[in-house]
N, C-alpha and C positions, 0 to 999 in steps of 0.2 A: 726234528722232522727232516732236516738237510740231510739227516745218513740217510734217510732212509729212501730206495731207489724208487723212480718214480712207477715204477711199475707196480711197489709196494701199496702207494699212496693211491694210486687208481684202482688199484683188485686188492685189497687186504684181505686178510684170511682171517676169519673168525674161530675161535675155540669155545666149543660146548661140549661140556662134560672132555670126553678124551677125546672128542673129534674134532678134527681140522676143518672149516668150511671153505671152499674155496670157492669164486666165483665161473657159473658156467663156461666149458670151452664153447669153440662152436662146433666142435665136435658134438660135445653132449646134448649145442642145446637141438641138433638132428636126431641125434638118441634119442631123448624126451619129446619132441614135436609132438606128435601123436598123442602121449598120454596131457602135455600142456590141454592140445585141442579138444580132449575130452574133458578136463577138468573146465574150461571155459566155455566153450558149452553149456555144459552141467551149471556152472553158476550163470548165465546168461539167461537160459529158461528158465532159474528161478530168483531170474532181477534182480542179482547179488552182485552181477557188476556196474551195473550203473550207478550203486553209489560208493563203488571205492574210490577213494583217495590213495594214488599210489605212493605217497607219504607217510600214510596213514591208514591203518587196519581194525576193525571194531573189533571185540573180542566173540561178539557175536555173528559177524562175518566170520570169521574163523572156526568157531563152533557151525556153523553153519554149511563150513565150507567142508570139514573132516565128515559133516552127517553125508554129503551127498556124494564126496570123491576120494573117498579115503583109502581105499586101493590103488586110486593111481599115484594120488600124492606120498605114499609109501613108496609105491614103484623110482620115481622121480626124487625123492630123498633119498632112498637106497643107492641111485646110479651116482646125486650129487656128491656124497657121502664115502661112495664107495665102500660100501658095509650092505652084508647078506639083510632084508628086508626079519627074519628072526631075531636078529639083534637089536635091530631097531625096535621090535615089537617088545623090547625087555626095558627100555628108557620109562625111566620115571614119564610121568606126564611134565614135570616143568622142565625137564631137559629134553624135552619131542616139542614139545610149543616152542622153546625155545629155538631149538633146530629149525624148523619149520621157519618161522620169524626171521631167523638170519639168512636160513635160503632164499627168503622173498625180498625182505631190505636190499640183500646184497643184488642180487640179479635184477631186479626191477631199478635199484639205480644206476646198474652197470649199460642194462638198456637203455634207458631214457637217456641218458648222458653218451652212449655211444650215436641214437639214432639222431638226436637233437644237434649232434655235429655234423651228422652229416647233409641233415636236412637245412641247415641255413644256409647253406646256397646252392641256387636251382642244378639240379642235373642235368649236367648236359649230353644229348641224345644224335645221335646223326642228322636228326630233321634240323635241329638247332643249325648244328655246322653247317648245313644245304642252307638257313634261312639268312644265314651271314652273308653270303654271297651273292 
């Protein structure tokens, strides 16, 4: 693990079937916003997010999740991917869960481990600096 750069060790790239998974830019994740907020949405009104564990996925949250947003999470694996959404549409089914799977592991820890550093210690804002004084 010493060779490998630490850039490596934070964003690894995952392989499914011949594709490379890389974790979102924040390029992409502006690209994808929109289709995210409809996909969450879409599982919020059907109270599929309060009980995910973002560690941990049922298989039936998943099934659950392709019946009601499956267009968009197509969209958002095609952009992750970068592969025309027909080709995607040709993936065996365990190498599409698969895919799906690592897109979520990987960016869902990419977040929570970006935002959780940022969040432990308080922001400091103008009023802050005025209240020092």
């Amino acid at each position: 693990m010493a060779d490998k750069a630490e850039e490596q060790i934070l964003f690894p790239e995952i392989k499914v079937g011949n594709m490379i998974v890389k974790p979102w830019t924040f390029g992409i994740l502006f690209e994808i916003s929109e289709l995210l907020e409809i996909v969450l949405d879409k599982m919020n009104d059907k109270g599929i997010l309060e009980n995910i564990n973002p560690g941990m996925i049922s298989y039936i949250d998943i099934a659950r999740i392709f019946s009601i947003a499956s267009s968009e999470l197509l969209k958002i694996i095609s952009i992750t991917v970068d592969k025309p959404e027909e080709d995607l549409r040709k993936l065996t089914m365990e190498d599409g869960i698969k895919l799906t799977l690592a897109i979520y592991r990987q960016n869902t820890t990419v977040l929570k481990n970006v935002l959780s550093s940022l969040f432990r210690e308080p922001i400091e804002t103008n009023e802050t600096e005025t209240n020092k004084t």
